[in-house]
ROMAR-332443 format. One record per residue: x, y, z negated of N, C-alpha, C in turn; residue in three letters. Coordinates in steps of 0.1 Angstrom, whole numbers, plus 5000, padded with zeros to 4 digits. Layout:
! ROMAR-332443
XYZXYZXYZALA/...
! end
This chain:
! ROMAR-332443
049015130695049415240686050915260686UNK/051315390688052815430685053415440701UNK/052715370708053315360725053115450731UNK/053715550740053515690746052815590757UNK/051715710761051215700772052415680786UNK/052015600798052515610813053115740812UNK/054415770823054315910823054115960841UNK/053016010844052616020861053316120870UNK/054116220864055116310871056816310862UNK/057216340876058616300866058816480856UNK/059716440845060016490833060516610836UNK/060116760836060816850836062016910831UNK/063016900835064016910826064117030820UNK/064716990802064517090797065717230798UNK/064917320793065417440798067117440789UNK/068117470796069517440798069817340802UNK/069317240804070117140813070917160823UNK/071917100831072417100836071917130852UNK/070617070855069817120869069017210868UNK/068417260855067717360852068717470853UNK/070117480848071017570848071617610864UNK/071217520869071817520886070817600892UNK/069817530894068417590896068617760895UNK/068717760882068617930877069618000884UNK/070917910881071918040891071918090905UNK/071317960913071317960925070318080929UNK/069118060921068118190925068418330921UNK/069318320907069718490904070818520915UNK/071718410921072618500927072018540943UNK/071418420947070618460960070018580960UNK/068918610950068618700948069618840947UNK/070418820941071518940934071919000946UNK/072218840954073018880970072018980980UNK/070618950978069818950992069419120990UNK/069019150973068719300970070319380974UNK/071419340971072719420971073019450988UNK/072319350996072719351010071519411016UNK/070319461008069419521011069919671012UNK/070219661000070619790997071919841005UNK/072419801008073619821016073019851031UNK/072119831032071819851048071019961047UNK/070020011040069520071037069920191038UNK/071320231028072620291025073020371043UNK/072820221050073420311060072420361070UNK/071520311069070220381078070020551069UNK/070320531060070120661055071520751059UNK/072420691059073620821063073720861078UNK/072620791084072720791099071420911101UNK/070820901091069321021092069721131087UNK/070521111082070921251069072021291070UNK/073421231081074521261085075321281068UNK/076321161075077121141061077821291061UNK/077921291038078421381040079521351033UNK/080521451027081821431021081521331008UNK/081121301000081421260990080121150992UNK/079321101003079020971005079820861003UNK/079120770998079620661001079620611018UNK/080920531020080920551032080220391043UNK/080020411050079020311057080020161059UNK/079120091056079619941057079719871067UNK/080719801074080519741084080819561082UNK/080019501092080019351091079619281103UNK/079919171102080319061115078719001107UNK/077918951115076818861115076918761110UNK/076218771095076518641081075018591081UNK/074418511086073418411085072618371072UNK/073918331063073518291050073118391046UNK/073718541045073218661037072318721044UNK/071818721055070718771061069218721067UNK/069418611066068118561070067318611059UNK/068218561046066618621035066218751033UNK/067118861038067018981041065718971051UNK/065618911061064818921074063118871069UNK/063818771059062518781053061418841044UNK/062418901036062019031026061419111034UNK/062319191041061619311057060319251064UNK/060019131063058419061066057719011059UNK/057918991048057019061037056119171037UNK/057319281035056819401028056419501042UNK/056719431057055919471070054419401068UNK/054319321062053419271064052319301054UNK/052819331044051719441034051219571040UNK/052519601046052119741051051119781063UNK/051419641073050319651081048719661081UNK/048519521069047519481063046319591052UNK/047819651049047319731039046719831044UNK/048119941060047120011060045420021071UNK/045419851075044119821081042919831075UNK/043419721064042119721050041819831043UNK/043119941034042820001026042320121035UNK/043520161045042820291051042520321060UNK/042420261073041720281087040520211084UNK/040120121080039020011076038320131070UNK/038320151057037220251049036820361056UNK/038220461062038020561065036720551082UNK/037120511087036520441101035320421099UNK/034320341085033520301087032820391076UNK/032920491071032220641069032320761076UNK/032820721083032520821097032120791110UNK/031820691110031120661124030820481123UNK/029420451129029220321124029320231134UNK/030020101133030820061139030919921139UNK/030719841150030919631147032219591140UNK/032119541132033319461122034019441133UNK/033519351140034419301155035519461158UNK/035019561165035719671168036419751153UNK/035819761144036619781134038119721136UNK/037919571134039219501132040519541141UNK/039519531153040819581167040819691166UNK/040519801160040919931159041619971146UNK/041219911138042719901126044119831132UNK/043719721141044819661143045819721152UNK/045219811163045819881169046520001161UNK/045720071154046120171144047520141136UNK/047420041130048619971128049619941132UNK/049519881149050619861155051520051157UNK/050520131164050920271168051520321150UNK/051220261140052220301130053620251131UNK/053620091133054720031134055620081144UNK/055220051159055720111167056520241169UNK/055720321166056020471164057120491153UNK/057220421143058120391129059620351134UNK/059320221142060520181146060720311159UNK/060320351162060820481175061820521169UNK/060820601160061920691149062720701148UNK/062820561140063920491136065120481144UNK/064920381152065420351165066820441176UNK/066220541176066720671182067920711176UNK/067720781164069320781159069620721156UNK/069520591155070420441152071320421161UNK/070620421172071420331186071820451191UNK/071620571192072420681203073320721190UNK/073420681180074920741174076120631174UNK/075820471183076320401183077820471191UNK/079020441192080120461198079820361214UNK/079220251218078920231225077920241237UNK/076920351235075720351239076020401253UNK/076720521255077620551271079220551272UNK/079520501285078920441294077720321292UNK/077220281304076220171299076820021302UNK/078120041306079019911306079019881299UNK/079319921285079419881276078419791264UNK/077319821275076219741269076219581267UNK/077319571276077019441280078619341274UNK/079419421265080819381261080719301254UNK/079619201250079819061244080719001231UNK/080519011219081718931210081018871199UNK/081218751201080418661190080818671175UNK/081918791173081918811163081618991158UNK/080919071165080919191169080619221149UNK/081419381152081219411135080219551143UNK/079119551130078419601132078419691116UNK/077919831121077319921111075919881100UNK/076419951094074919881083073719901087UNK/073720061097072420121103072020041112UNK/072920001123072719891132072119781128UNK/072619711118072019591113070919591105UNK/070919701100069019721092068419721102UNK/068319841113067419791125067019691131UNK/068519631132068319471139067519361133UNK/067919391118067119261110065519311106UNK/065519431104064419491101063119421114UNK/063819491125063219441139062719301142UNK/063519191133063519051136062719051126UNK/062219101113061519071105060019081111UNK/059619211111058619251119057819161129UNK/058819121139057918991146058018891143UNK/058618831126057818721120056718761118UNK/056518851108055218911101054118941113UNK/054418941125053318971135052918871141UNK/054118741138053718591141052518571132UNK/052718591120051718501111050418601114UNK/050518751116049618801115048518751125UNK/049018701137048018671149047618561140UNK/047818431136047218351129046218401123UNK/046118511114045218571106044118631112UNK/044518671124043318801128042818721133UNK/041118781141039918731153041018661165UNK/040818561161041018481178040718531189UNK/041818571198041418671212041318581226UNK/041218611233041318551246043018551251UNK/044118581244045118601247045718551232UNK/045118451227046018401217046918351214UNK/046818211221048318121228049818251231UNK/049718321241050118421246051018511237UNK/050018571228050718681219051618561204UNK/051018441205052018371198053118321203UNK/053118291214054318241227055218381221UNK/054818481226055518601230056118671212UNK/055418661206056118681192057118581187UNK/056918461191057718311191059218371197UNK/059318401212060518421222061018501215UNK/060018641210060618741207062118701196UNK/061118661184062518621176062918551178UNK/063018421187064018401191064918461198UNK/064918541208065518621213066818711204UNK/066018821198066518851188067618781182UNK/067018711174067818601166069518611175UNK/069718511190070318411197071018601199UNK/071018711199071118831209072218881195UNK/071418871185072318911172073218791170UNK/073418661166074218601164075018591172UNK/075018581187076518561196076818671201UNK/076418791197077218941200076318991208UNK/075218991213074619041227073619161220UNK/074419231206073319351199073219481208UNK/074319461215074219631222073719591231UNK/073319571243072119531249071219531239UNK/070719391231069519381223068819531220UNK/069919591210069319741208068619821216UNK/069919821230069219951239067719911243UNK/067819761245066219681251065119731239UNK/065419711228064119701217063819861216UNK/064819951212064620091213063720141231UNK/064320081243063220121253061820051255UNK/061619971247060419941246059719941237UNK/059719991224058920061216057920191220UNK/058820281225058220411227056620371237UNK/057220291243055720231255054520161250UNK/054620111237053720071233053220151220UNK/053420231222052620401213051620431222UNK/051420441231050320521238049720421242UNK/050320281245049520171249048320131237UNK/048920121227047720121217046920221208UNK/047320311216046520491213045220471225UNK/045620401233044620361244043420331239UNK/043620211232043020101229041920161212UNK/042320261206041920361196040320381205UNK/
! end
C-alpha cells in the first residue's frame, strides 16, 4: 500500500518542459517554413500562367536548399496521391461501372490509366510555359551549362519538386495496386526516376532535367488513352 505501481513506458514529459518545448518549435517552424516555401512556388507558377503584372509580387529566385525542400516534395506526394486515388475510386470507378459492366480486374487498370492521362496531361500543361519562358531553353547549348549552385525561378522549382514528388507517390502507388507482370520494372523505373531527378536538381543539371521531363510527358497521354 502507498507504492506506485512499475512504471512500463517511459514518462511523458510534461507539457512545457524543456523537450516538450523543443519538440513544439521544431514542428511549428518546419511547418511555418515548408507552407511559406510552398507558397512561394506556387506564387511563381502562377505569375508564369498569368504573366506578371505591374503591381505583382515579384518572382523569387533560389539556389537548391535540401533542408527546405525535401518536405515540400513530400507535401506535393501526398496530395498527388489523393488526387490520383481519389479520382480512380470516387470517379472513374463509379462512373465506369454504371455504364457499362465490367471485371474489377479491368476496372482497376482503367481508372489507373485514367488517372495517369490526368496526371500526365496536368504536368504537360504545366510544363510548357514553365520551361519555354526559361531564358535558357534556346540555343540548346545551353541545356547543358551545369552549376551546382544554379538559381532557379520559383516556377521552375515548383515544377521540378512538384515532378519529384509525383514519382514518389507513384512509387508507393505500384505497391498498392494489382500486381502486374511488370512489377519489379515499374518500381526499378519509378526508383531511378527519383533518383535521377533528385542527383539532376541538386548538382545543377535542371535545364536538361526540364527539357527531358517536359518531352516526355506529352507521350504518355496517348500511350495511356490507348490502354482506355
Amino acid at each position: 500500500p502507498g507504492i506506485p505501481p512499475p512504471r512500463l513506458f517511459p514518462a511523458i514529459p510534461p507539457r512545457g518542459s524543456a523537450g516538450n518545448l523543443a519538440h513544439e518549435y521544431i514542428s511549428v517552424r518546419l511547418m511555418g517554413e515548408t507552407r511559406e516555401e510552398i507558397q512561394r512556388l506556387v506564387h511563381g507558377l502562377t505569375l508564369t500562367f498569368f504573366r506578371q503584372g505591374e503591381h505583382d509580387t515579384p518572382m523569387s529566385y533560389a539556389a537548391p536548399n535540401l533542408s527546405r525542400e525535401v518536405p515540400v516534395c513530400f507535401v506535393f506526394a501526398v496530395a498527388f496521391f489523393f488526387i490520383s486515388w481519389g479520382f480512380r475510386l470516387a470517379i472513374v470507378g463509379p462512373l465506369v461501372s454504371r455504364a457499362i459492366s465490367i471485371s474489377d480486374a479491368k476496372l482497376q487498370k482503367l481508372a489507373q490509366s485514367g488517372s495517369e492521362v490526368l496526371i500526365y496531361g496536368t504536368f504537360t500543361c504545366v510544363g510548357v510555359p514553365v520551361v519555354l519562358s526559361q531564358p535558357w531553353v534556346w540555343p540548346s547549348v545551353q541545356w547543358w551549362q551545369a552549376d551546382g549552385h544554379e538559381v532557379m525561378g520559383a516556377d521552375l522549382r515548383c515544377y521540378y519538386i512538384a515532378y519529384m514528388g509525383r514519382y514518389v507517390q507513384a512509387f508507393v502507388s505500384v505497391l498498392l495496386e494489382h500486381k502486374r507482370k511488370d512489377f519489379t520494372e515499374m518500381l526499378l523505373h519509378h526508383f531511378v526516376t527519383v533518383v535521377v531527378i533528385f542527383l539532376s536538381y541538386t548538382y545543377g543539371y535542371s535545364r536538361v532535367g526540364a527539357i527531358t521531363m517536359l518531352l516526355l510527358d506529352p507521350a504518355d497521354v496517348p500511350l495511356h488513352l490507348a490502354k482506355i
